[in-house]
C-alpha positions as CSV (number, residue, x, y, z in Angstrom):
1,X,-147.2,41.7,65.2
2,X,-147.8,38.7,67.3
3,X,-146.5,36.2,64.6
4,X,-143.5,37.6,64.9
5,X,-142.9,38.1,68.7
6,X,-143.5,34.5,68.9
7,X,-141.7,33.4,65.8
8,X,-138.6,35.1,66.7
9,X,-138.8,34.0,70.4
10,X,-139.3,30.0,68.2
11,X,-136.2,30.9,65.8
12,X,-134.2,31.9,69.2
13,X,-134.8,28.7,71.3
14,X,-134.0,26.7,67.7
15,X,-131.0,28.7,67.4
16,X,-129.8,27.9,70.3
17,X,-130.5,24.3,70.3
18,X,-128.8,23.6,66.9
19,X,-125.9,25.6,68.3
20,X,-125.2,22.8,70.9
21,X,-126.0,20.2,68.5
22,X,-123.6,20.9,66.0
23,X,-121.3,22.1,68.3
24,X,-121.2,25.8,68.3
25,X,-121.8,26.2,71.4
26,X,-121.5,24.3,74.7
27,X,-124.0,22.7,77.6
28,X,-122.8,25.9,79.7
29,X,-125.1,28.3,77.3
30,X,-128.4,29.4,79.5
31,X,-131.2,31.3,77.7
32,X,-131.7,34.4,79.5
33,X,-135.4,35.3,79.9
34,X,-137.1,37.5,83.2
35,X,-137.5,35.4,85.8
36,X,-141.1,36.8,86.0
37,X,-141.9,35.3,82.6
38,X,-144.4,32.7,83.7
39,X,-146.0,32.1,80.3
40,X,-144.9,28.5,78.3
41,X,-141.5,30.4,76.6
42,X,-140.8,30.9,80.2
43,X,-140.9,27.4,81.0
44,X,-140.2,26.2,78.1
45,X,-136.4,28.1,79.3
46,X,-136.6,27.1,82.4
47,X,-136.4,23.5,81.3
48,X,-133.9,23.8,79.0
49,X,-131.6,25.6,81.1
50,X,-132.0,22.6,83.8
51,X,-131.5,20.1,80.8
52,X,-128.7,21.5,79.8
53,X,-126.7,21.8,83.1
54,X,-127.6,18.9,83.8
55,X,-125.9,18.0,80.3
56,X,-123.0,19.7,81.3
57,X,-122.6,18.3,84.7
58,X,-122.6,14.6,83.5
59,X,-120.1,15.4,80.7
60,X,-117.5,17.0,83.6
61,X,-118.0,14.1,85.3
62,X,-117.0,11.9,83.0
């Protein structure tokens, strides 16, 4: 049961990721999650979501 709680939350976060790599998707994607999730999937989105804004806002500007 937890193997695959954790292994689909993995396959969603690499999902998403090869998405904007190939091109699928765009830097203005934001993984939704609670904003009480504190545990390291929570973070783990939190950082991504800055990454990728900040992605975005350096590809507007140029």
């Amino acid at each position: 049961m937890l193997k695959k709680i954790v292994g689909q939350r993995i396959e969603d976060y690499i999902k998403s990721i090869d998405d904007i790599a190939t091109g699928s998707s765009d830097f203005r994607f934001r993984f939704r999650f609670s904003e009480k999730q504190n545990d390291e999937f929570g973070r783990m989105g939190k950082g991504l979501n800055k990454l990728f804004s900040k992605l975005h806002n350096t590809i507007e500007d140029v």
